[in-house]
C-alpha positions as CSV (number, residue, x, y, z in Angstrom):
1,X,0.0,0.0,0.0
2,X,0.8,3.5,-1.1
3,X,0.7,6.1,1.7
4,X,0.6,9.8,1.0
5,X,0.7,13.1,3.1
6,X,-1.7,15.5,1.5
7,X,-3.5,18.5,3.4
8,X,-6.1,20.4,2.4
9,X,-7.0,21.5,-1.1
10,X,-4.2,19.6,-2.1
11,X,-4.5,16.3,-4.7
12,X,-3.1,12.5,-5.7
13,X,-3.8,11.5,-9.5
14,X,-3.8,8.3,-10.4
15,X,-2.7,7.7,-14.1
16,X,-3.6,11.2,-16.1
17,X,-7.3,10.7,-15.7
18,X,-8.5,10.1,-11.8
19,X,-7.8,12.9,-9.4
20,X,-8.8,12.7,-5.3
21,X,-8.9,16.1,-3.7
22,X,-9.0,16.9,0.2
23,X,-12.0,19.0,0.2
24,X,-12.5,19.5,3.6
25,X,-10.8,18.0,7.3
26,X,-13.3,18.4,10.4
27,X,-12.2,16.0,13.0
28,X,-11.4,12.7,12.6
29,X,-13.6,12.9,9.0
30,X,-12.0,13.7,5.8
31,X,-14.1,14.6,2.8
32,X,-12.5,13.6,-0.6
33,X,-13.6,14.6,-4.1
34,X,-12.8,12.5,-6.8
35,X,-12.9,13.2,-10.7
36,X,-12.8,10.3,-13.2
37,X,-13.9,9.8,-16.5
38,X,-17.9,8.3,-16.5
39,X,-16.6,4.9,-17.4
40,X,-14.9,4.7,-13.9
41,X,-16.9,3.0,-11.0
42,X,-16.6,4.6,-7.6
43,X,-18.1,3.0,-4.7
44,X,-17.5,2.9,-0.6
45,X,-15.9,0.3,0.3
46,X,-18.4,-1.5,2.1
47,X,-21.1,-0.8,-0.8
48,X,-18.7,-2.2,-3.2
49,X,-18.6,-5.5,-1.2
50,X,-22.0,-5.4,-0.5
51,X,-22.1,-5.4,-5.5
52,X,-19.4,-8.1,-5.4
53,X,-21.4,-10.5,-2.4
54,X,-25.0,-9.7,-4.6
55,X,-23.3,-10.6,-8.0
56,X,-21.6,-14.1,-6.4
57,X,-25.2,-14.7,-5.2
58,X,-26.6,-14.8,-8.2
59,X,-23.9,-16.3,-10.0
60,X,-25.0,-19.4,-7.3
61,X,-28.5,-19.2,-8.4
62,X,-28.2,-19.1,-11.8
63,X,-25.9,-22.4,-11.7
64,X,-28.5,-24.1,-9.2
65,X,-31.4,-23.3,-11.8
66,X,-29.2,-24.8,-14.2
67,X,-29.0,-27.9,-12.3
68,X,-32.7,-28.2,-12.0
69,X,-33.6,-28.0,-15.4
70,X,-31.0,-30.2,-16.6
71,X,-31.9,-32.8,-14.1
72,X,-35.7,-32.3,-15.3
73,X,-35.2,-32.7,-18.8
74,X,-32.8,-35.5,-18.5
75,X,-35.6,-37.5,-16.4
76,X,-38.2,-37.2,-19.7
C-alpha cells in the first residue's frame, strides 16, 4: 500500500485521468472529491462489497437453476 501526506485543497492523480482532492478535514472525518472519467466506477468500500457479495449470489442461483432444469429434462 501507497501512503501519502496531503492537506487540504491539495491532490493525488492516479494515471492522467482520476484525481482525489481533500476538500474539507473536520475532525477525525475527511471529505474527498474524486474526478474520473464516467466509465470509472466509484463506490464505498463497504457498498462495493456489498455489489461483489450480490453478484456471487446470483452467480450461485443461476448455476442451481441450471442444475434443475438439466436434471428435469434428463428424467423425460
Amino acid at each position: 500500500m501507497l501512503v501519502l501526506t496531503r492537506r487540504l485543497e491539495e491532490s493525488i492523480m492516479i494515471g492522467d485521468d482520476i484525481e482525489i482532492s481533500i476538500l474539507s478535514i473536520e475532525g477525525d472525518q475527511v471529505k474527498i472529491g474524486i474526478s474520473a472519467p464516467k466509465n470509472v466506477d466509484i463506490h464505498r468500500k463497504e457498498i462495493y462489497l456489498s455489489i461483489q457479495q450480490e453478484n456471487s449470489s446470483a452467480t450461485q442461483t443461476e448455476a442451481s437453476a441450471i442444475e434443475s432444469l438439466n436434471s428435469f429434462f434428463k428424467k423425460k
